[in-house]
Every structure is written in structure tokens, then in C-alpha cells.
Predicted model as a PDB file, atoms N, CA, C, CB and O in Angstrom, pLDDT in the B-factor column:
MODEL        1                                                                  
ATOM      1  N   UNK A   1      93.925 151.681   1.679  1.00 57.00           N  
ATOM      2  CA  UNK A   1      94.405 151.993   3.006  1.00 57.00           C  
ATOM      3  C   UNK A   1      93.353 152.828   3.733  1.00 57.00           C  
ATOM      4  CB  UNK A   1      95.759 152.736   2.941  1.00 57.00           C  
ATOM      5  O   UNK A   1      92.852 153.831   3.225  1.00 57.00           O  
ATOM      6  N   UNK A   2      93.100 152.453   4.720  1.00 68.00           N  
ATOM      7  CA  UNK A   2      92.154 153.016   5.840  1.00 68.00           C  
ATOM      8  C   UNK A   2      92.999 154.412   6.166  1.00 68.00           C  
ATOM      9  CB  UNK A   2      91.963 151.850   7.347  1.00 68.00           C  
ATOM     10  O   UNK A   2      94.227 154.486   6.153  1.00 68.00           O  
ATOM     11  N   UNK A   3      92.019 155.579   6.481  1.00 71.00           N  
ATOM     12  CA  UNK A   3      92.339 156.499   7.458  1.00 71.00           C  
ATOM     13  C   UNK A   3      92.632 156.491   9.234  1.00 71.00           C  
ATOM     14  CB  UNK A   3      91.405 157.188   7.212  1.00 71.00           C  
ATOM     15  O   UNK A   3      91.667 156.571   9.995  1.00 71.00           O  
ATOM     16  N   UNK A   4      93.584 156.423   9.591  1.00 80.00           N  
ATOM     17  CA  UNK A   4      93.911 156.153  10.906  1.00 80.00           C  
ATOM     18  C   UNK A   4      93.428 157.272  11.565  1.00 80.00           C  
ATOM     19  CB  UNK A   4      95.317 155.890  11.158  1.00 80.00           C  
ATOM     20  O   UNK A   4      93.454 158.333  10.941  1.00 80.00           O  
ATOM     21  N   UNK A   5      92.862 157.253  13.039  1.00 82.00           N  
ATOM     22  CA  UNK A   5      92.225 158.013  13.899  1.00 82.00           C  
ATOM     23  C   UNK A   5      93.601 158.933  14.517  1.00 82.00           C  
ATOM     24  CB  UNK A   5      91.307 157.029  15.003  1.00 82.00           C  
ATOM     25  O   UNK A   5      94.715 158.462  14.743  1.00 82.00           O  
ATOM     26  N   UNK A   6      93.163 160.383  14.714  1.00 83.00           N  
ATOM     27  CA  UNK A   6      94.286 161.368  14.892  1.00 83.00           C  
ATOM     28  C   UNK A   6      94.460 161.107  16.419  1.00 83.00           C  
ATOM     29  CB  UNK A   6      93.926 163.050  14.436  1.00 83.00           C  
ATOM     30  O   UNK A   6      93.517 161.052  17.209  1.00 83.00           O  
ATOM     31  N   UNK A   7      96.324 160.890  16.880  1.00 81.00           N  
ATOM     32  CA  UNK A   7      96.699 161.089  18.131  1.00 81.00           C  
ATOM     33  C   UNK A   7      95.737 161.223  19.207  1.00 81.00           C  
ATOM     34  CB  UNK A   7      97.406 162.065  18.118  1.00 81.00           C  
ATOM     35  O   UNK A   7      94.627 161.570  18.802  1.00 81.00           O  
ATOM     36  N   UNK A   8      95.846 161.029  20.607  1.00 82.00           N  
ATOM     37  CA  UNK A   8      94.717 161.704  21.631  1.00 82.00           C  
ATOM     38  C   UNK A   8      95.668 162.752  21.548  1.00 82.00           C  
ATOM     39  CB  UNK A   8      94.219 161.009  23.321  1.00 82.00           C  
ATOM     40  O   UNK A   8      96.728 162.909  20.942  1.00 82.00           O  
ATOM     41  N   UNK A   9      94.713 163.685  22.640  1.00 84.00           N  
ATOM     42  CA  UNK A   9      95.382 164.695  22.546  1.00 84.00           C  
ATOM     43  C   UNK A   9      95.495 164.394  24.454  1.00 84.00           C  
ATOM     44  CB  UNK A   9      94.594 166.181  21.645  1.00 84.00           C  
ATOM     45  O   UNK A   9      94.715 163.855  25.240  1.00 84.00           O  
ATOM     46  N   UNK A  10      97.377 165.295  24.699  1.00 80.00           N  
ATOM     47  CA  UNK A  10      97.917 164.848  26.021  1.00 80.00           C  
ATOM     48  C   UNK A  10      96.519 165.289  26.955  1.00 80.00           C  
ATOM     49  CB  UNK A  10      99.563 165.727  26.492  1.00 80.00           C  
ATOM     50  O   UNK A  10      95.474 165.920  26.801  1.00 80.00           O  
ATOM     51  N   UNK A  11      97.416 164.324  28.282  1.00 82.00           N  
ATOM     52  CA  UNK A  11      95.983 164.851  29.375  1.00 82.00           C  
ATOM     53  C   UNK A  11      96.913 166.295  30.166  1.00 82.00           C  
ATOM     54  CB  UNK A  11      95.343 163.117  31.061  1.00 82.00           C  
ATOM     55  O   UNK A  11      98.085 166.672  30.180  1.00 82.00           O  
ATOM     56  N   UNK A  12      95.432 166.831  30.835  1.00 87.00           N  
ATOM     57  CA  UNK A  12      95.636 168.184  31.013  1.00 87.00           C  
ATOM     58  C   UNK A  12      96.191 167.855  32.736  1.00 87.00           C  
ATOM     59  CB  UNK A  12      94.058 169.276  30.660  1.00 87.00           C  
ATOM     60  O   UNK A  12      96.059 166.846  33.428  1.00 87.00           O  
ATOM     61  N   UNK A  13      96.875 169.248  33.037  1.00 84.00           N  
ATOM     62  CA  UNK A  13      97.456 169.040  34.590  1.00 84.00           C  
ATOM     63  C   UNK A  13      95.942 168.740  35.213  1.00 84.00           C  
ATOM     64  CB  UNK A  13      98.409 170.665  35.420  1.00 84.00           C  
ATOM     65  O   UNK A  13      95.068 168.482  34.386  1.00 84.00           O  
ATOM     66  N   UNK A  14      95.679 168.754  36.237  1.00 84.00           N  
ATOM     67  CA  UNK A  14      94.439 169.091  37.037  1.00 84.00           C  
ATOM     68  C   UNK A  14      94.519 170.349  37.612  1.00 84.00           C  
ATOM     69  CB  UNK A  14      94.165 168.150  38.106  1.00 84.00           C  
ATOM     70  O   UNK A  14      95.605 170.874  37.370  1.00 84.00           O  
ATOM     71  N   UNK A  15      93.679 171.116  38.370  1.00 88.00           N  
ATOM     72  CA  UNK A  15      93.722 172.247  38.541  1.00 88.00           C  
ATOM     73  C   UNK A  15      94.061 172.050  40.129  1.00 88.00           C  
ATOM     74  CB  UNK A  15      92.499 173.001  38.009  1.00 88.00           C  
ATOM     75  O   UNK A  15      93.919 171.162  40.969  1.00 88.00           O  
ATOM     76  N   UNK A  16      94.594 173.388  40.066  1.00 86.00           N  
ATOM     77  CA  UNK A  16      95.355 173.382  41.730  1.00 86.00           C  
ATOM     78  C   UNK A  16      93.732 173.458  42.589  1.00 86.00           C  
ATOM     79  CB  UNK A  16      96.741 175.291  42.184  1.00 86.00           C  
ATOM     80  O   UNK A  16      92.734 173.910  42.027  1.00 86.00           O  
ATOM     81  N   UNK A  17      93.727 172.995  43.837  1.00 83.00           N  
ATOM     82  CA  UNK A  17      92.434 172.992  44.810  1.00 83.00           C  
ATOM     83  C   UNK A  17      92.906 173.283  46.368  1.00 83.00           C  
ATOM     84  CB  UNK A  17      91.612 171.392  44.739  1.00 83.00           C  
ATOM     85  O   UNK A  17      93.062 172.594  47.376  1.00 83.00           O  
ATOM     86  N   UNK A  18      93.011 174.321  46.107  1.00 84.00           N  
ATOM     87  CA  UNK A  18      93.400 175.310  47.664  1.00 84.00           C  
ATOM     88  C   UNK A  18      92.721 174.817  48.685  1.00 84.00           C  
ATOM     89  CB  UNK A  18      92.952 176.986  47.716  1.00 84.00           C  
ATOM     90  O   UNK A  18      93.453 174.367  49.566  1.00 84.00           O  
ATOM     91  N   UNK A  19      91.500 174.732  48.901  1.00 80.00           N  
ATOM     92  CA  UNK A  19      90.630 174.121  49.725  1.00 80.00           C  
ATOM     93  C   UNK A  19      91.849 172.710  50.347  1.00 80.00           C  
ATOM     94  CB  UNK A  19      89.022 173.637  48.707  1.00 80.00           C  
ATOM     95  O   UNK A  19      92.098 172.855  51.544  1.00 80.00           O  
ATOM     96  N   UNK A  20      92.407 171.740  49.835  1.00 78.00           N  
ATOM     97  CA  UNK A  20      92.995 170.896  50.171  1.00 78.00           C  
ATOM     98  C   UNK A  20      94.237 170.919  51.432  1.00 78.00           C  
ATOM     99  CB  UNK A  20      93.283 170.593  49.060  1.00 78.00           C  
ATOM    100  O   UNK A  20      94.435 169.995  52.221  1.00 78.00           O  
ATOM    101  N   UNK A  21      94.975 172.188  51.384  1.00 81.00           N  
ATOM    102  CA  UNK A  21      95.634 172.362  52.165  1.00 81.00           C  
ATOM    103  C   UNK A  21      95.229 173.856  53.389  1.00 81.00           C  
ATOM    104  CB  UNK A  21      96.783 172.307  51.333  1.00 81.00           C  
ATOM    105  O   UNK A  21      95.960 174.802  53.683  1.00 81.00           O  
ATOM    106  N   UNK A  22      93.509 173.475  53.966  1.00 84.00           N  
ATOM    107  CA  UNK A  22      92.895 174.097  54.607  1.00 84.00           C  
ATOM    108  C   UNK A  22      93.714 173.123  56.068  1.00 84.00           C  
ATOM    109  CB  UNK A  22      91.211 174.147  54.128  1.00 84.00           C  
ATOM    110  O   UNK A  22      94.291 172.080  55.763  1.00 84.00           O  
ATOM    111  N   UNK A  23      93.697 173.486  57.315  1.00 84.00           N  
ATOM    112  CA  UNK A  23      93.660 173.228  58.592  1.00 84.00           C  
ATOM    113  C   UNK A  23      92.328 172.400  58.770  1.00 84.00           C  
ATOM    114  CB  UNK A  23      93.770 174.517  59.404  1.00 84.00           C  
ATOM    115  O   UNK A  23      91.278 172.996  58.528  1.00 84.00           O  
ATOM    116  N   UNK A  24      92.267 170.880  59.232  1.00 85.00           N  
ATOM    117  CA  UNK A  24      90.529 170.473  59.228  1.00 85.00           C  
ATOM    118  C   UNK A  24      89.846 170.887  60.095  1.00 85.00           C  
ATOM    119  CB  UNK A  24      90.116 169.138  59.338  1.00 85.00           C  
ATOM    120  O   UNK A  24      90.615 171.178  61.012  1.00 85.00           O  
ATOM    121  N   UNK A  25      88.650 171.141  60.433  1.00 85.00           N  
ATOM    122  CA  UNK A  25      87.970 172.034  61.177  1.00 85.00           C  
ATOM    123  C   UNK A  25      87.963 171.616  62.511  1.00 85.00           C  
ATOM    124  CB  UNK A  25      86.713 172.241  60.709  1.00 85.00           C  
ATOM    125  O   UNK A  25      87.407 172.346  63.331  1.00 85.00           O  
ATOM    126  N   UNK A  26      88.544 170.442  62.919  1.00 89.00           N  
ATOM    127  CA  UNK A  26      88.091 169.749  64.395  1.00 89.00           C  
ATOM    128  C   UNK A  26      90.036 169.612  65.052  1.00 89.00           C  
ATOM    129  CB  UNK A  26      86.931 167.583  64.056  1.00 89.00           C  
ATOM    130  O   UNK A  26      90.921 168.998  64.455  1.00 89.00           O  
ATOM    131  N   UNK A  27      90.171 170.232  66.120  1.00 91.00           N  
ATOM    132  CA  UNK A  27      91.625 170.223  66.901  1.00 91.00           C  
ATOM    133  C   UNK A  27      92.694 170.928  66.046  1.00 91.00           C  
ATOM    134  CB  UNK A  27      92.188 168.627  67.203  1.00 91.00           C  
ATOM    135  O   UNK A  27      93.884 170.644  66.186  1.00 91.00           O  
ATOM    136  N   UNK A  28      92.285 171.814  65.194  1.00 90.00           N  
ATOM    137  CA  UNK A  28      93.389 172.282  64.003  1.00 90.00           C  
ATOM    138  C   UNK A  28      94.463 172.231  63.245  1.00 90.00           C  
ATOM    139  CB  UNK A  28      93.678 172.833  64.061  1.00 90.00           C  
ATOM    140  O   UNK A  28      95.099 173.065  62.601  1.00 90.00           O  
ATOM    141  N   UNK A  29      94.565 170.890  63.473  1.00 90.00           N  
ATOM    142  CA  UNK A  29      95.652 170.148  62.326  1.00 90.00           C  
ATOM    143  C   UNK A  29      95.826 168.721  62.745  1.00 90.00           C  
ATOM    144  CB  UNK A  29      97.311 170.880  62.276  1.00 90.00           C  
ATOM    145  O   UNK A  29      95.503 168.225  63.825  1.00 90.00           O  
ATOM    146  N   UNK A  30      96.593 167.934  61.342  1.00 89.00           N  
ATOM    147  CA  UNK A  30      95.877 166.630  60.791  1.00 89.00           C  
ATOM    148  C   UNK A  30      96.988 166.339  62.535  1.00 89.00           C  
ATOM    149  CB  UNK A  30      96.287 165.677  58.570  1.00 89.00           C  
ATOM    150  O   UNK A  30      96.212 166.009  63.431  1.00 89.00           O  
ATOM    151  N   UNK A  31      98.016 166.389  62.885  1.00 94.00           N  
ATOM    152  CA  UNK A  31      98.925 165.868  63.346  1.00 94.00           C  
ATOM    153  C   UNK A  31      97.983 165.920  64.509  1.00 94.00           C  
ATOM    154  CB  UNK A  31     100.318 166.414  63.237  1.00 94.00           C  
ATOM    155  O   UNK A  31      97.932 164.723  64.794  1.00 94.00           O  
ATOM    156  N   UNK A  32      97.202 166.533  65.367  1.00 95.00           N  
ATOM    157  CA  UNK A  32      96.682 166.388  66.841  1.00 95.00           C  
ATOM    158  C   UNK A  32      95.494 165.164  66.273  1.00 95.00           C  
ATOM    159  CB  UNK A  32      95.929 168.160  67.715  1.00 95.00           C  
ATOM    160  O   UNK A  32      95.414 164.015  66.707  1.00 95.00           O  
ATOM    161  N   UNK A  33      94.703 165.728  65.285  1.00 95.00           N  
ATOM    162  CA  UNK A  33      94.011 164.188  64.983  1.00 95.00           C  
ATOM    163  C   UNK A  33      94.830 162.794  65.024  1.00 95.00           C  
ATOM    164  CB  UNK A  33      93.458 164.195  63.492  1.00 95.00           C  
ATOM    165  O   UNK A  33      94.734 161.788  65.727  1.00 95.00           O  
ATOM    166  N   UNK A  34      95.381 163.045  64.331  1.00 96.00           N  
ATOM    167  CA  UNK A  34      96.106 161.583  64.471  1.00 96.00           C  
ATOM    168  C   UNK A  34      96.553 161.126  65.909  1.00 96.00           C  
ATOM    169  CB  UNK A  34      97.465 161.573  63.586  1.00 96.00           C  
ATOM    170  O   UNK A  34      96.154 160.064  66.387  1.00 96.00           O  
ATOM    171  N   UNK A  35      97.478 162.061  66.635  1.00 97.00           N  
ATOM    172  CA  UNK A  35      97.281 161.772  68.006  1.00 97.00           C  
ATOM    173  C   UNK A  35      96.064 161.543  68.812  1.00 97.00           C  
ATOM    174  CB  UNK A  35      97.779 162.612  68.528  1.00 97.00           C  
ATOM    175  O   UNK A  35      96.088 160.845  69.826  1.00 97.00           O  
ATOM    176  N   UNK A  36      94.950 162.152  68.348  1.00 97.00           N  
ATOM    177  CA  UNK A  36      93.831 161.742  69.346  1.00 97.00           C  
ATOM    178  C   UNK A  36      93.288 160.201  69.131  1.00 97.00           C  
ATOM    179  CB  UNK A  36      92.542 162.799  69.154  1.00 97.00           C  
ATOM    180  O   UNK A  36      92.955 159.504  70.090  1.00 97.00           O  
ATOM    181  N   UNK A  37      93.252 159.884  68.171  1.00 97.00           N  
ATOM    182  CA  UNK A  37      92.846 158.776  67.151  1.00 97.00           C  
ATOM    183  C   UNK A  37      93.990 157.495  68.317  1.00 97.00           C  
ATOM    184  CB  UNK A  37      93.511 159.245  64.900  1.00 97.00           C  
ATOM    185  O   UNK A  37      93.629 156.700  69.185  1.00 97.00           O  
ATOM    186  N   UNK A  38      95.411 157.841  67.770  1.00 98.00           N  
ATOM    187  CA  UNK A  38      96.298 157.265  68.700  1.00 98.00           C  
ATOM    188  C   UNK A  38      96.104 156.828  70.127  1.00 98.00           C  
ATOM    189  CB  UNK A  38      97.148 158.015  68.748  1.00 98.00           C  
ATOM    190  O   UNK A  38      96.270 155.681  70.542  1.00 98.00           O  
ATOM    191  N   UNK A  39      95.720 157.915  70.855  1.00 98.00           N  
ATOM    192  CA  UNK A  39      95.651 157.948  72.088  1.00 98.00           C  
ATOM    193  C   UNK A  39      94.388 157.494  72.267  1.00 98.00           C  
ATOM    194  CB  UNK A  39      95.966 159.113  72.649  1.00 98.00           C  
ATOM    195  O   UNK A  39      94.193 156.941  73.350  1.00 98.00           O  
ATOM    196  N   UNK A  40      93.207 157.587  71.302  1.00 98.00           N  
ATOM    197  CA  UNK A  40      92.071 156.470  71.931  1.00 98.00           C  
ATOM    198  C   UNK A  40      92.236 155.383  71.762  1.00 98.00           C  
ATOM    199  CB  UNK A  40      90.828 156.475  71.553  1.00 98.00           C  
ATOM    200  O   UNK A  40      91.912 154.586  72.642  1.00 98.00           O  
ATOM    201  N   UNK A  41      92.798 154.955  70.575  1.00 98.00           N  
ATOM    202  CA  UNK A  41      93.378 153.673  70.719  1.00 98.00           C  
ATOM    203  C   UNK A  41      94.221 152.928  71.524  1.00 98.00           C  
ATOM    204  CB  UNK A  41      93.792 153.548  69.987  1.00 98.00           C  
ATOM    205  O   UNK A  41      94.262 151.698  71.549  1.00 98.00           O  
ATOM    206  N   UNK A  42      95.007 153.818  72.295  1.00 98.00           N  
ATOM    207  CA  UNK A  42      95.753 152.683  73.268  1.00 98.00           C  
ATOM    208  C   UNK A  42      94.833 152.633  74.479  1.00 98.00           C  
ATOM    209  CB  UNK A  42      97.445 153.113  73.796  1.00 98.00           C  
ATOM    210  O   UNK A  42      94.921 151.769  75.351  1.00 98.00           O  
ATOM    211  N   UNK A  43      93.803 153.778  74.466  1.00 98.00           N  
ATOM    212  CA  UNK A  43      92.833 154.202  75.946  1.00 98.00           C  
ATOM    213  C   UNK A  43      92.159 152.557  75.926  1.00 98.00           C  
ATOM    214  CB  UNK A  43      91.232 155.924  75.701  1.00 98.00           C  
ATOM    215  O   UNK A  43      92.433 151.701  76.768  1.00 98.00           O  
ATOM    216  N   UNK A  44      91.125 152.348  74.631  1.00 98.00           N  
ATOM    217  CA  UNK A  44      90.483 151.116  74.632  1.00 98.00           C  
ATOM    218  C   UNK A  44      91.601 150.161  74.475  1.00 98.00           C  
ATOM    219  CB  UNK A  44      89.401 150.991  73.558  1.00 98.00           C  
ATOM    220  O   UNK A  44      90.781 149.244  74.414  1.00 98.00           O  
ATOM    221  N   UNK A  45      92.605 149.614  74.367  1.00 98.00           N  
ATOM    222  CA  UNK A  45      93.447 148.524  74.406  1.00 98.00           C  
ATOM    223  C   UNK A  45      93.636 148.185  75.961  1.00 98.00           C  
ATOM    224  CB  UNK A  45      94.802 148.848  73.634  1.00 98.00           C  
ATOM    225  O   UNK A  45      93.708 147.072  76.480  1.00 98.00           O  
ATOM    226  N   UNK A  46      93.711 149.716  76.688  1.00 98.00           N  
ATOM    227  CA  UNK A  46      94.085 149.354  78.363  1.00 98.00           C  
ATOM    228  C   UNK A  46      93.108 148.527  78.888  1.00 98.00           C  
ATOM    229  CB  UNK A  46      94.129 150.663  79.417  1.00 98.00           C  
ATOM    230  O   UNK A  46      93.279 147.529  79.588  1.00 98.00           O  
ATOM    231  N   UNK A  47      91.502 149.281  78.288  1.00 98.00           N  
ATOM    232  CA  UNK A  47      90.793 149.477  78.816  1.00 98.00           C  
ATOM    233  C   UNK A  47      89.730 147.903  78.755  1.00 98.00           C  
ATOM    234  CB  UNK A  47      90.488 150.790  78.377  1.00 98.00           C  
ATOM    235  O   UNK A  47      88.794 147.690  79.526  1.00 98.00           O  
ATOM    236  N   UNK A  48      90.264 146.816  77.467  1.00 98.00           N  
ATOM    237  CA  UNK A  48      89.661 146.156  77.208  1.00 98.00           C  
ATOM    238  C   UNK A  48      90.513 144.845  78.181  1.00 98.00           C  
ATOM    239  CB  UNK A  48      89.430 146.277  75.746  1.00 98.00           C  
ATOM    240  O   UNK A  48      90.018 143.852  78.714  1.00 98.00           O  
ATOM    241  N   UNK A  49      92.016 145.333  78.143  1.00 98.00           N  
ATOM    242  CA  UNK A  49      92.961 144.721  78.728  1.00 98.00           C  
ATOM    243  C   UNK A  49      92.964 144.649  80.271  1.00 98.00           C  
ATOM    244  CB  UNK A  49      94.023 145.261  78.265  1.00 98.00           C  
ATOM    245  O   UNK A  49      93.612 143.809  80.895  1.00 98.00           O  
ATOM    246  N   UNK A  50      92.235 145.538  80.800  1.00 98.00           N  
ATOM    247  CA  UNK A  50      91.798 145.443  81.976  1.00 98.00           C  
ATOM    248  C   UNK A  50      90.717 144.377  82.672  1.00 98.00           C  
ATOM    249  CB  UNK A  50      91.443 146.530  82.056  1.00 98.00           C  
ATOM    250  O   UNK A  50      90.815 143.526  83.556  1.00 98.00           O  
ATOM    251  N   UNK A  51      89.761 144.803  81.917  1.00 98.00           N  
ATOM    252  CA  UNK A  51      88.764 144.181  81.918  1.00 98.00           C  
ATOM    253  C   UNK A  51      88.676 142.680  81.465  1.00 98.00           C  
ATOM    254  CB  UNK A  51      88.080 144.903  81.323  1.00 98.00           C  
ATOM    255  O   UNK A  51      87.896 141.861  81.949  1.00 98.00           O  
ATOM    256  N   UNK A  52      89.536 142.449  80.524  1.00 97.00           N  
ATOM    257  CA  UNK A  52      89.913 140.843  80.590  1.00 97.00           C  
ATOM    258  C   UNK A  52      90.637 140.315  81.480  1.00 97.00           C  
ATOM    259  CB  UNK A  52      90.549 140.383  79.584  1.00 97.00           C  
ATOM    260  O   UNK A  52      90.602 139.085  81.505  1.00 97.00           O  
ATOM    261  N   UNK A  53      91.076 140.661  81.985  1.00 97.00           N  
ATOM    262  CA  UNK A  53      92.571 140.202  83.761  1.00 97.00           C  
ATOM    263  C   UNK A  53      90.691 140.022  84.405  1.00 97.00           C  
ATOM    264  CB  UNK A  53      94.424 142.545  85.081  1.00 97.00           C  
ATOM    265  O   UNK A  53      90.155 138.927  84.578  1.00 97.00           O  
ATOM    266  N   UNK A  54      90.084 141.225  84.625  1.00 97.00           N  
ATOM    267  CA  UNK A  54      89.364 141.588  86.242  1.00 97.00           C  
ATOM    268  C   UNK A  54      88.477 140.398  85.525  1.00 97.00           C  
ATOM    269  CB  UNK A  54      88.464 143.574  86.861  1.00 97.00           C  
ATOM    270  O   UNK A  54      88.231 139.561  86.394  1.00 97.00           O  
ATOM    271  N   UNK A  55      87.845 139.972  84.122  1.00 96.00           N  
ATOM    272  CA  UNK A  55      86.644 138.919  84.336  1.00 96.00           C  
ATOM    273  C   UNK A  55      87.483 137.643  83.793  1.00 96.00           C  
ATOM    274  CB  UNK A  55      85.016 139.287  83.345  1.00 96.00           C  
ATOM    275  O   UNK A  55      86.846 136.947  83.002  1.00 96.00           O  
ATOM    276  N   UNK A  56      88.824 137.210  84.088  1.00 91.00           N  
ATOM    277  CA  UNK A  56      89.156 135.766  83.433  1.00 91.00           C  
ATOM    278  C   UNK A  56      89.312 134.883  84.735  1.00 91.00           C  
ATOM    279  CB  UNK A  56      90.693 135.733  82.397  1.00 91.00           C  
ATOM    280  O   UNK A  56      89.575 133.684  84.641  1.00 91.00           O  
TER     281      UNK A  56                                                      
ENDMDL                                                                          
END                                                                             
């Protein structure tokens, strides 16, 4: 009979990373990014939507 290789051993938590729940450095929180992001996106939708009516 062969010697069988011992259990792994469990995996470890990961370590907490504070840095993660910082404010991001640009408009100070994720929620106005996302609105800006939003709001350029419908800006170029008008804006492309316009411009297809004025050259068709």
C-alpha cells in the first residue's frame, strides 16, 4: 500500500483592504460617476440623433 498525500490544508480568509471602500478621487462618489457616465451617454445619443435628422 502506497502512502497517501496529507489533506490540503483549508484556504485562508483574504485580508481585509481598506483602501477599497475609499471615496474615488474624481466627483466623490461611485453614484455621481455613474450619473456622469449616464448623462454623457444620453448627451451623445441626442447629439448623434440630431445630426442624423439634420444630414438624412
Amino acid at each position: 500500500m502506497t502512502a497517501s498525500a496529507p489533506p490540503p490544508e483549508p484556504a485562508r480568509a483574504p485580508e481585509p483592504r481598506p483602501e477599497l471602500h475609499d471615496a474615488p478621487p474624481l466627483l466623490g462618489s461611485w453614484r455621481n460617476i455613474y450619473l456622469f457616465v449616464l448623462g454623457t451617454l444620453a448627451l451623445l445619443i441626442a447629439l448623434f440623433w440630431a445630426l442624423t435628422r439634420a444630414y438624412a
